[in-house]
GUMIZA-678497 format. One record per residue: x, y, z of N, C-alpha, C in turn; chain; residue in three letters; residue number from 1. Coordinates in nm, 2 decimals, always signed. Last residue first. Example, Ala and Ser with C-alpha at 12.3 -4.5 7.8 and 13.67 -1.06 7.14 Angstrom:
# GUMIZA-678497
@n.east: +1.28	n.north: -0.22	n.up: +0.71	ca.east: +1.37	ca.north: -0.11	ca.up: +0.71	c.east: +1.29	c.north: +0.00	c.up: +0.79	ch: A	aa: SER	i: 2
@n.east: +1.32	n.north: -0.57	n.up: +0.78	ca.east: +1.23	ca.north: -0.45	ca.up: +0.78	c.east: +1.32	c.north: -0.33	c.up: +0.78	ch: A	aa: ALA	i: 1
***
This chain:
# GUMIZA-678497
@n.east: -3.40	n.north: +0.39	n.up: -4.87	ca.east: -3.33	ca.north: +0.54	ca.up: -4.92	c.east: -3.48	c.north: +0.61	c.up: -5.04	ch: A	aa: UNK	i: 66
@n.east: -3.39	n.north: +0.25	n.up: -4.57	ca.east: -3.46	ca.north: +0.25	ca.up: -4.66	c.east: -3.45	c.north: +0.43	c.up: -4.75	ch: A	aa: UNK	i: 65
@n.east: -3.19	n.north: +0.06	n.up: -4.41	ca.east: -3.25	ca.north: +0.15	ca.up: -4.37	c.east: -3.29	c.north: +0.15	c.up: -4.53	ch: A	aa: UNK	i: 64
@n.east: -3.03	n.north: -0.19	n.up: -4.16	ca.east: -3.13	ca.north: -0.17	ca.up: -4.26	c.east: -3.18	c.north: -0.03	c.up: -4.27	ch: A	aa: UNK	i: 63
@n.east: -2.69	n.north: -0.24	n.up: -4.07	ca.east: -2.80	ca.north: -0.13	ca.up: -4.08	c.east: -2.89	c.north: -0.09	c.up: -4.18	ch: A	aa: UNK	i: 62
@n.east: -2.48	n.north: -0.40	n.up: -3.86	ca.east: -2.56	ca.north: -0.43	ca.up: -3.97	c.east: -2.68	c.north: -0.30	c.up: -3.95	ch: A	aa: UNK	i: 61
@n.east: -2.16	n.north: -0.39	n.up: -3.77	ca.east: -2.25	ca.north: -0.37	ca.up: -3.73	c.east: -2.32	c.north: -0.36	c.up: -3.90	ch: A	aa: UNK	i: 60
@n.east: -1.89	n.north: -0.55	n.up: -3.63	ca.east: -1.95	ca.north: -0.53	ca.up: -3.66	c.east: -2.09	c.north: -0.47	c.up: -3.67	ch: A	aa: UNK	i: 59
@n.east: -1.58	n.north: -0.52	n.up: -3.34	ca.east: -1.76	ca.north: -0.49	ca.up: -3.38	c.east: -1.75	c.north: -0.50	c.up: -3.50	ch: A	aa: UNK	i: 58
@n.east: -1.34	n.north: -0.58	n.up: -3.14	ca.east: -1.39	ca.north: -0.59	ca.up: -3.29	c.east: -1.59	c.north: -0.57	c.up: -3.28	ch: A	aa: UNK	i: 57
@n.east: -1.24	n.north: -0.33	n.up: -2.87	ca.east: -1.28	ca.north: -0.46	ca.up: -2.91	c.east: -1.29	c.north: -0.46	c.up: -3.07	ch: A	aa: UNK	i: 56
@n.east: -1.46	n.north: -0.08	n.up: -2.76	ca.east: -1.33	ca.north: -0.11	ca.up: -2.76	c.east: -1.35	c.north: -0.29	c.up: -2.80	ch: A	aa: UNK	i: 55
@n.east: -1.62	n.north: +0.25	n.up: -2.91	ca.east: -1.58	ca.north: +0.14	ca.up: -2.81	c.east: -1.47	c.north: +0.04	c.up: -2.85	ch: A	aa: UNK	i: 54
@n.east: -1.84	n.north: +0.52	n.up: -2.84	ca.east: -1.66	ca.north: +0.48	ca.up: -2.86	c.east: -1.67	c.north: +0.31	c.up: -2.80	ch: A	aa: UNK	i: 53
@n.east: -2.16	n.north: +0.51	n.up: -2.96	ca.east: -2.03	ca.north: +0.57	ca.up: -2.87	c.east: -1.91	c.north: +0.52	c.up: -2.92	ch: A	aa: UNK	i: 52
@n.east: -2.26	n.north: +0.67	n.up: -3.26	ca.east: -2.24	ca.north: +0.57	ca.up: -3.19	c.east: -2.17	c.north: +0.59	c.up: -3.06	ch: A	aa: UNK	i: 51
@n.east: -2.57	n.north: +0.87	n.up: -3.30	ca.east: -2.44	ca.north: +0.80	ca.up: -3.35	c.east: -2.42	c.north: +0.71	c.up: -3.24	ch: A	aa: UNK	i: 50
@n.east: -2.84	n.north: +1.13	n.up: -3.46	ca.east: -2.75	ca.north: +1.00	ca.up: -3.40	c.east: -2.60	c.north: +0.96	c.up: -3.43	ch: A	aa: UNK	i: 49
@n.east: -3.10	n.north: +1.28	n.up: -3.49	ca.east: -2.98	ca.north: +1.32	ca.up: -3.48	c.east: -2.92	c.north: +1.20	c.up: -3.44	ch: A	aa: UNK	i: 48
@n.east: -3.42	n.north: +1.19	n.up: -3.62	ca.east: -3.40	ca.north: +1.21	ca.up: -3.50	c.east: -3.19	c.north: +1.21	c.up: -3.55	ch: A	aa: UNK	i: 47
@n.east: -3.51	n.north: +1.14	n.up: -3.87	ca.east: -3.61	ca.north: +1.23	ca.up: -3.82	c.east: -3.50	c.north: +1.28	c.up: -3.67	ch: A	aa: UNK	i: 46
@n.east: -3.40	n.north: +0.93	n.up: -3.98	ca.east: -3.42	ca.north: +1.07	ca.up: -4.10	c.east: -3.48	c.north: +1.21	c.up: -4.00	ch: A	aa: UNK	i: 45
@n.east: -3.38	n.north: +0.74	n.up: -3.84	ca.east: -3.28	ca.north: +0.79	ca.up: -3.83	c.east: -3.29	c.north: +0.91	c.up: -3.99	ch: A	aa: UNK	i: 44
@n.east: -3.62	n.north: +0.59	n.up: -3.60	ca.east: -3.62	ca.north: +0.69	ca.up: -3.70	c.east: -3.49	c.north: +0.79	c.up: -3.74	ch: A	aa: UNK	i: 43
@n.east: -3.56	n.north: +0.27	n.up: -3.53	ca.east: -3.55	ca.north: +0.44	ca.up: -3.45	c.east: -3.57	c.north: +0.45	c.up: -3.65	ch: A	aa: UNK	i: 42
@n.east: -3.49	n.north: -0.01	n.up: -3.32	ca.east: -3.56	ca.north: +0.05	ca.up: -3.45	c.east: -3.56	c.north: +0.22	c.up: -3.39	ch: A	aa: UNK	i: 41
@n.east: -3.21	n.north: -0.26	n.up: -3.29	ca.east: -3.30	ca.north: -0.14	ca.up: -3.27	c.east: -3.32	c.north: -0.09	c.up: -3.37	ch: A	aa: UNK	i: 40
@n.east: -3.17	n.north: -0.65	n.up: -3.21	ca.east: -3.22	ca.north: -0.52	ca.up: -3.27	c.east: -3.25	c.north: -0.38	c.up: -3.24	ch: A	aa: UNK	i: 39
@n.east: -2.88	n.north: -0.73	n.up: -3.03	ca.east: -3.01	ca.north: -0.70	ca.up: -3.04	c.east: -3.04	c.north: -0.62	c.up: -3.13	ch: A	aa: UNK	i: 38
@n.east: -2.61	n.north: -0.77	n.up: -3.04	ca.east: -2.67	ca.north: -0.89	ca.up: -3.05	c.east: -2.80	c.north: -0.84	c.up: -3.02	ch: A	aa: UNK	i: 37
@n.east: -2.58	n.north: -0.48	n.up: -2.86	ca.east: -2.49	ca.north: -0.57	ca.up: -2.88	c.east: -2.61	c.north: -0.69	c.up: -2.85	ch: A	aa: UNK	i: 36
@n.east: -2.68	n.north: -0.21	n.up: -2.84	ca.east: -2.70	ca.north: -0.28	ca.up: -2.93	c.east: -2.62	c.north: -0.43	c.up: -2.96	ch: A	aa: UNK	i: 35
@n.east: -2.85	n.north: +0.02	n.up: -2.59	ca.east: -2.73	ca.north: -0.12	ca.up: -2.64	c.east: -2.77	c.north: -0.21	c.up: -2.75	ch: A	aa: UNK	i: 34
@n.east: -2.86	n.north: +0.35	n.up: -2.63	ca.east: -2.91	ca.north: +0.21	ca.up: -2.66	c.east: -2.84	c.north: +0.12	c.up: -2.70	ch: A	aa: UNK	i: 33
@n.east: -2.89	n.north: +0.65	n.up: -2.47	ca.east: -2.86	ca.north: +0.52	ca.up: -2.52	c.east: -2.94	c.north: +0.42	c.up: -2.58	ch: A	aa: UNK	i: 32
@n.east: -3.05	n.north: +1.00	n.up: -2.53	ca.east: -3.06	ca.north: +0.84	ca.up: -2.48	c.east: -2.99	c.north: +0.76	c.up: -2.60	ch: A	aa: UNK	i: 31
@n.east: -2.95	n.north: +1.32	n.up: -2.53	ca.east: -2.91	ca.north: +1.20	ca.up: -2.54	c.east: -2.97	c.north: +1.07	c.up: -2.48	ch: A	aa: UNK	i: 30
@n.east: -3.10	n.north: +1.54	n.up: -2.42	ca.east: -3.16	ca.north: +1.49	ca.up: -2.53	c.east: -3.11	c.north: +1.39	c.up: -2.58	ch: A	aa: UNK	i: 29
@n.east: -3.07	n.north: +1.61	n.up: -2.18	ca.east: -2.94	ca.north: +1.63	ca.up: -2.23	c.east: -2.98	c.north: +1.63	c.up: -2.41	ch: A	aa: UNK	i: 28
@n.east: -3.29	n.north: +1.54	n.up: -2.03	ca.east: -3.28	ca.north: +1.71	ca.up: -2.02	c.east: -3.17	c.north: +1.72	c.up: -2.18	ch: A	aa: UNK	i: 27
@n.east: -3.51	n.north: +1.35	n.up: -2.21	ca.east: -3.39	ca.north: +1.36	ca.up: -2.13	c.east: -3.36	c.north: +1.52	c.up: -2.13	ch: A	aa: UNK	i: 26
@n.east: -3.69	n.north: +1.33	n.up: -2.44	ca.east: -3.72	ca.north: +1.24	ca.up: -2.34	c.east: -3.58	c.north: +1.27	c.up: -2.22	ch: A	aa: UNK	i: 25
@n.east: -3.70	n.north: +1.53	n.up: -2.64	ca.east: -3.82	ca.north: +1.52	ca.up: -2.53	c.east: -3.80	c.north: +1.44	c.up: -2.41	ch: A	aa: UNK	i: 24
@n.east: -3.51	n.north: +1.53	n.up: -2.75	ca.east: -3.48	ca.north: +1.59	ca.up: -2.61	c.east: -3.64	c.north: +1.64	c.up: -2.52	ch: A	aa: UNK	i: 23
@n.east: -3.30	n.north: +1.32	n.up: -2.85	ca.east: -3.45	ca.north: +1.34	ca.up: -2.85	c.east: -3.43	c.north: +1.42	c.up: -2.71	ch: A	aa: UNK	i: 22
@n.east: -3.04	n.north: +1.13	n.up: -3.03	ca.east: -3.08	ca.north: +1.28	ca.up: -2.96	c.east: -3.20	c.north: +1.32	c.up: -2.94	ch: A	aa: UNK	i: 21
@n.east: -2.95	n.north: +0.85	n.up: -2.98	ca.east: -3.01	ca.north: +0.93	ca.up: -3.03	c.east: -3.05	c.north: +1.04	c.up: -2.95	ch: A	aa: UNK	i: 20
@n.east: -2.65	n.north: +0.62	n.up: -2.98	ca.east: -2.71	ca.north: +0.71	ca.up: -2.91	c.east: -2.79	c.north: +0.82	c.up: -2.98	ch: A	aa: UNK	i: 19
@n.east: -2.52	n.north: +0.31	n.up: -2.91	ca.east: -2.62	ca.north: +0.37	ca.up: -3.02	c.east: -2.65	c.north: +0.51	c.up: -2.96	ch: A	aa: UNK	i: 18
@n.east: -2.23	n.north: +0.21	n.up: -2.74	ca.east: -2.40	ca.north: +0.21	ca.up: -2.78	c.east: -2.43	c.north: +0.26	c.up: -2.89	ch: A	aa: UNK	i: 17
@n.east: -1.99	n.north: +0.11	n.up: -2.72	ca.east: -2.05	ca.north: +0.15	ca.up: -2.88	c.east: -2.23	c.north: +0.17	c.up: -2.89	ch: A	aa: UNK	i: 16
@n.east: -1.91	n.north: -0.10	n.up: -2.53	ca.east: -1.95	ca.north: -0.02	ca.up: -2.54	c.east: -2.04	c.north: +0.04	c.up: -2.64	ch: A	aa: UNK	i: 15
@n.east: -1.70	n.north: -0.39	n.up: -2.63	ca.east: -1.73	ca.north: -0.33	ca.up: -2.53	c.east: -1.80	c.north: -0.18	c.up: -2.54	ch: A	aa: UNK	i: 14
@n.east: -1.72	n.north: -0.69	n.up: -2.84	ca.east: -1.65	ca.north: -0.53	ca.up: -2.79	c.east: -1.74	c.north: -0.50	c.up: -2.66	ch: A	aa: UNK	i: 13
@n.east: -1.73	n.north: -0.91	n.up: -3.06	ca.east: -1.65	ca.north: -0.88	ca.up: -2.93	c.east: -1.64	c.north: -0.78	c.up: -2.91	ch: A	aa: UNK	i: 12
@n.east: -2.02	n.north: -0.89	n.up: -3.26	ca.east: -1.92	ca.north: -0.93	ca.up: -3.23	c.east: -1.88	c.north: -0.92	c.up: -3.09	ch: A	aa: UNK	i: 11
@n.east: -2.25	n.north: -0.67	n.up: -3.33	ca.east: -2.22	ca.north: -0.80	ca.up: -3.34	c.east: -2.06	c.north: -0.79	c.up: -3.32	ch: A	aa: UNK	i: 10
@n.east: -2.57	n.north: -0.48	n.up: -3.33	ca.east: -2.38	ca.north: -0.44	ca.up: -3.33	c.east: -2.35	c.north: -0.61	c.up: -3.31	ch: A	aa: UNK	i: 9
@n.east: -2.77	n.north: -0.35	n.up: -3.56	ca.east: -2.74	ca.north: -0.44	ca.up: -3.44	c.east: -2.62	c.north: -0.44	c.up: -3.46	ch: A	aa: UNK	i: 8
@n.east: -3.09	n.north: -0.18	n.up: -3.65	ca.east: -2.94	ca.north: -0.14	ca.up: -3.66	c.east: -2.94	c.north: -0.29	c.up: -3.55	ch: A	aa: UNK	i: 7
@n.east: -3.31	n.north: +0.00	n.up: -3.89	ca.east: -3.29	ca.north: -0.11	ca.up: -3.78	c.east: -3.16	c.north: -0.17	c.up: -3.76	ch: A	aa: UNK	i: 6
@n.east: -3.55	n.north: +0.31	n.up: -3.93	ca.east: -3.39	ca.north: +0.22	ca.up: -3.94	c.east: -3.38	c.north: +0.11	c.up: -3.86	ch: A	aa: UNK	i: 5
@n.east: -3.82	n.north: +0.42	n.up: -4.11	ca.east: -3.77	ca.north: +0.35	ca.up: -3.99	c.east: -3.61	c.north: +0.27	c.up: -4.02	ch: A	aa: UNK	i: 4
@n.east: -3.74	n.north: +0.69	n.up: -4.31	ca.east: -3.85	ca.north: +0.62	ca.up: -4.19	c.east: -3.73	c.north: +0.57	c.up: -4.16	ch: A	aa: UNK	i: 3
@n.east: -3.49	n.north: +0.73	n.up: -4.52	ca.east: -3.62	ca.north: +0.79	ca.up: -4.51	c.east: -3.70	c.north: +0.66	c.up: -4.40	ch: A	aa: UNK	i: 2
@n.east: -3.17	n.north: +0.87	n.up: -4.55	ca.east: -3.26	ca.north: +0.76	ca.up: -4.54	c.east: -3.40	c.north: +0.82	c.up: -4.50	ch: A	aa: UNK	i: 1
***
């Protein structure tokens, strides 16, 4: 994918954040981000990612541009 991505997790669950690797901003270079029923935008050509583990039914929707 190329630039900006926009991601949101939907349904019943528990956890599944989003997690991008930037290690400007954290010793570990892992920061969260909850995505349940909200948008997030990130650079997913530029920055390392994934999801956590979670528990429940999820959907999830992911605009990105190829």
């Amino acid at each position: 994918n190329v630039g900006i991505s926009y991601i949101v997790g939907l349904g019943d669950y528990t956890g599944g954040e989003l997690i991008i690797y930037d290690n400007a901003k954290t010793p570990t270079g892992a920061v969260r981000h909850n995505l349940k029923n909200k948008f997030h935008s990130f650079n997913g050509s530029q920055y390392l990612h994934e999801v956590a583990p979670f528990k429940g039914e999820r959907y999830t929707l992911v605009f990105f541009k190829i």
